[in-house]
DOFIKE-916969 format. One line per field, with one value per residue (C-alpha): residue number from 1; z, x, y. Coordinates in nm, 3 decimals, padded with zeros to 5 digits, always signed. Each point is the difference from the previous one (the first is absolute). Example, Ala and Ser with C-alpha at 12.3 -4.5 7.8 and 13.67 -1.06 7.14 Angstrom:
% residues 2
k <- (1	2)
Z <- (+00.780	-00.066)
X <- (+01.230	+00.137)
Y <- (-00.450	+00.344)
% end
This chain:
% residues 195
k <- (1	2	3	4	5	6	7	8	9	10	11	12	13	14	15	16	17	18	19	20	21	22	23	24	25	26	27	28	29	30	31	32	33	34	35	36	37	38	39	40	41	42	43	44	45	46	47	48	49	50	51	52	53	54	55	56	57	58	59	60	61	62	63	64	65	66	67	68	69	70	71	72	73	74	75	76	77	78	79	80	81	82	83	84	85	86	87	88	89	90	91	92	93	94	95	96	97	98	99	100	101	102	103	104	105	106	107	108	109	110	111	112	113	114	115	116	117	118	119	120	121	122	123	124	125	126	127	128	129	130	131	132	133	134	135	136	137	138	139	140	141	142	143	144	145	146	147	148	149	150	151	152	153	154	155	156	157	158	159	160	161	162	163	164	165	166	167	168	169	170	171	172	173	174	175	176	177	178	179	180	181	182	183	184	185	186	187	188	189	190	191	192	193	194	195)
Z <- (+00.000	+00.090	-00.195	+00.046	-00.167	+00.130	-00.150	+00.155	-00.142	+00.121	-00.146	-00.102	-00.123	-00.122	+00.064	-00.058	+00.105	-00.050	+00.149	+00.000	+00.261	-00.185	-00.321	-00.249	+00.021	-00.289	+00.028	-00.214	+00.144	-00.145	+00.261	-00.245	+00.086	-00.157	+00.195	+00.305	-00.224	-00.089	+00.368	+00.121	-00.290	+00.147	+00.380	-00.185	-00.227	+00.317	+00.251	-00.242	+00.157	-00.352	+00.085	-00.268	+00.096	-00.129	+00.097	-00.144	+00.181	+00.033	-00.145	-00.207	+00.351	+00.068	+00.073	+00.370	+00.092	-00.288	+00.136	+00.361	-00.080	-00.167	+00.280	+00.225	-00.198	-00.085	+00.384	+00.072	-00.282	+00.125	+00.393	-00.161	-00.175	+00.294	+00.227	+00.331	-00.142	+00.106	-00.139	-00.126	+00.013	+00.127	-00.043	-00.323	-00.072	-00.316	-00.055	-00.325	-00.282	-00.341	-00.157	+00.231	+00.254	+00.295	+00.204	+00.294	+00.083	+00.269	+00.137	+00.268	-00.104	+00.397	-00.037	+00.156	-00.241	+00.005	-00.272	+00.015	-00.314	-00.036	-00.412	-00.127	-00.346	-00.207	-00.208	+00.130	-00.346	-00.252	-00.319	+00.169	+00.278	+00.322	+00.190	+00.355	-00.102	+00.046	+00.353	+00.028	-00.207	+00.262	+00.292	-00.106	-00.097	+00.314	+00.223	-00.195	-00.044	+00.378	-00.124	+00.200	-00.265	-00.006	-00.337	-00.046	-00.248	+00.051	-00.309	-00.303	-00.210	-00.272	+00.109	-00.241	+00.133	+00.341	-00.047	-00.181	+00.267	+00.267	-00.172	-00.110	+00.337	+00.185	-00.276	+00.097	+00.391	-00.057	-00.156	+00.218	+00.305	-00.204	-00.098	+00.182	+00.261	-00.059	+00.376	+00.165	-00.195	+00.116	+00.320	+00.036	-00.013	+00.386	+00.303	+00.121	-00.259	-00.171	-00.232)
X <- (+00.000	+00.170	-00.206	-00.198	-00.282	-00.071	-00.230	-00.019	-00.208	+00.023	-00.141	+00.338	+00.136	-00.153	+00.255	+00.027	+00.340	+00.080	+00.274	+00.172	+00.292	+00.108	+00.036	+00.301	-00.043	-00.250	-00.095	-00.340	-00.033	-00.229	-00.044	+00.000	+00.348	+00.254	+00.346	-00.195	-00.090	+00.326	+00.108	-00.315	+00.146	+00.398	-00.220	-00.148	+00.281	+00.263	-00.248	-00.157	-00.271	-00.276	-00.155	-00.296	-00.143	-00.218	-00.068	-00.239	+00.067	-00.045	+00.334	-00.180	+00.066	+00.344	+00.149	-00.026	-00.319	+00.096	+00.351	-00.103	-00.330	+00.181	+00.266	-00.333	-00.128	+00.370	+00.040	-00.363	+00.076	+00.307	-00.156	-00.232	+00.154	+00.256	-00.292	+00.133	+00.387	+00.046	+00.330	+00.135	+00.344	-00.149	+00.264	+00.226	+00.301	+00.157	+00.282	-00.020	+00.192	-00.114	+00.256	+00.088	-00.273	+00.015	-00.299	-00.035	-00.379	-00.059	-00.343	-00.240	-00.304	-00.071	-00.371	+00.129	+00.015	+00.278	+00.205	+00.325	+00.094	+00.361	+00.021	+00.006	-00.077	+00.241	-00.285	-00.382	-00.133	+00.118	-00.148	-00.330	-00.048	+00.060	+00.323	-00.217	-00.261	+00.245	+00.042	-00.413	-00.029	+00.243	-00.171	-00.365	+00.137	+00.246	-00.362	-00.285	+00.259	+00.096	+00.370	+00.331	+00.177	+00.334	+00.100	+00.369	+00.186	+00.338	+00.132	-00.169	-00.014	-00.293	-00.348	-00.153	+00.327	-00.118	-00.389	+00.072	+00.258	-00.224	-00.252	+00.256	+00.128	-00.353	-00.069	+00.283	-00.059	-00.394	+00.143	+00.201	-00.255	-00.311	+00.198	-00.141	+00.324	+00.042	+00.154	-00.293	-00.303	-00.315	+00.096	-00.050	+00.326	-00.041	+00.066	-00.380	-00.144	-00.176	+00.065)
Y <- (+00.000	+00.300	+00.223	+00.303	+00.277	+00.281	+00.273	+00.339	+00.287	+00.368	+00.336	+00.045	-00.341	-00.322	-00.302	-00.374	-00.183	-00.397	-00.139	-00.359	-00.041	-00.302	+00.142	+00.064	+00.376	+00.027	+00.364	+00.195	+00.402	+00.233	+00.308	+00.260	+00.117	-00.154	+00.073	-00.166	-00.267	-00.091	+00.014	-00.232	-00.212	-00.042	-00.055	-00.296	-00.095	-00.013	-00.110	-00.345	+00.087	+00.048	+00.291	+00.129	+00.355	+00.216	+00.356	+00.286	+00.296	+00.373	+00.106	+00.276	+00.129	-00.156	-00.340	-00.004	-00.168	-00.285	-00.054	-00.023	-00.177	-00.227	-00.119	-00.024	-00.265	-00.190	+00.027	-00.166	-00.274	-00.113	+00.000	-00.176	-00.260	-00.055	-00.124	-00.055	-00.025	-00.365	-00.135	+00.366	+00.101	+00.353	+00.190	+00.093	+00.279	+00.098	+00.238	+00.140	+00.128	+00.191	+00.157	+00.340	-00.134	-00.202	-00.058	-00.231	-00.149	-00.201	-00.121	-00.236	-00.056	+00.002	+00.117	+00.341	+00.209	+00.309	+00.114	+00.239	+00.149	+00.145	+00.086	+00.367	+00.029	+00.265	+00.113	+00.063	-00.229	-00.232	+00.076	+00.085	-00.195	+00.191	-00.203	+00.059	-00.216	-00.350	+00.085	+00.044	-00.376	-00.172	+00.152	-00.106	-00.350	-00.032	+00.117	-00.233	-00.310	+00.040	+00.073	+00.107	+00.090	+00.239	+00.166	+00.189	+00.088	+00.008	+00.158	+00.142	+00.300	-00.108	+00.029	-00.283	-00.215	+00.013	-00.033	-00.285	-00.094	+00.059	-00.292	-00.241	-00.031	-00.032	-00.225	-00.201	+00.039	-00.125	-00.293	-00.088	+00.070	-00.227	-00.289	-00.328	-00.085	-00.414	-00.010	+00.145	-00.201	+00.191	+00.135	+00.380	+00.172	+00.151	-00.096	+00.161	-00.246	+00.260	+00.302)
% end
């Protein structure tokens, strides 16, 4: 199993998300913006988690709502389709690099949700996307997917570098923190026997 839909519909945005945690990464975004979609696709490329998501949004207004909308509902799939995390690694880390970038992600899917976020962006958009809308995606999925996650880059001077930085390596982390742990069988990966 390890699967999950979730449909959420606002005034502002109109969303369905599929996920498959044991997927190859198959990836199919349409939220009306593309540099997002291209960064949903490296979450689902890195993570092999197949993630299909479709968004219609208000962007005649601007992106936010669809961008933050959407990490609501990719945080509430993957709760979802993690159940009650029996036999998870839980946790996952991934240093890194992209040409001038170097970002460090590391992550518990604890069911306490927190996220610190230490990456300045040299430029306020890339093409048109405004760079302070990634930190507003990771916060809405670290919150709804019940997420610790830390993001930092440690070098970079490129703002598409890092965004894409910033996903590859959470991508990484999630795949990591999902993967079924053959030492542990179905336990629950805490000692309170619960997450």
């Amino acid at each position: 199993m390890r699967t999950a839909t979730i449909t959420r519909t606002t005034a502002e945005t109109d969303i369905r998300v599929e996920i498959g945690l044991n997927g190859t990464g198959a990836y199919d975004m349409a939220t009306g913006v593309g540099f997002f979609d291209h960064m949903l696709d490296q979450l689902a490329r890195h993570s092999l988690i197949d993630i299909s998501l479709r968004c219609s949004g208000d962007t005649r207004i601007d992106d936010h709502h669809t961008v933050e909308d959407c990490g609501i509902a990719l945080g509430q799939a993957l709760r979802a389709a993690l159940e009650d995390k029996r036999g998870i690694r839980r946790y996952g880390a991934c240093l890194l690099p992209m040409d001038d970038t170097l970002v460090r992600a590391a992550l518990d899917l604890s069911g306490r949700p927190y996220l610190v976020w230490k990456v300045d962006f040299p430029t306020a958009k890339i093409g048109t996307f405004d760079t302070e809308l990634i930190r507003e995606f990771f916060q809405a999925l670290s919150t709804h997917g019940g997420i610790t996650l830390h993001v930092e880059a440690l070098d970079g001077i490129n703002s598409h570098h890092l965004a894409e930085a910033a996903f590859k390596a959470v991508a990484r982390a999630l795949r990591d923190a999902v993967e079924p742990d053959p030492r542990k069988g179905d336990a629950v990966p805490s000692t309170k026997g619960t997450l």
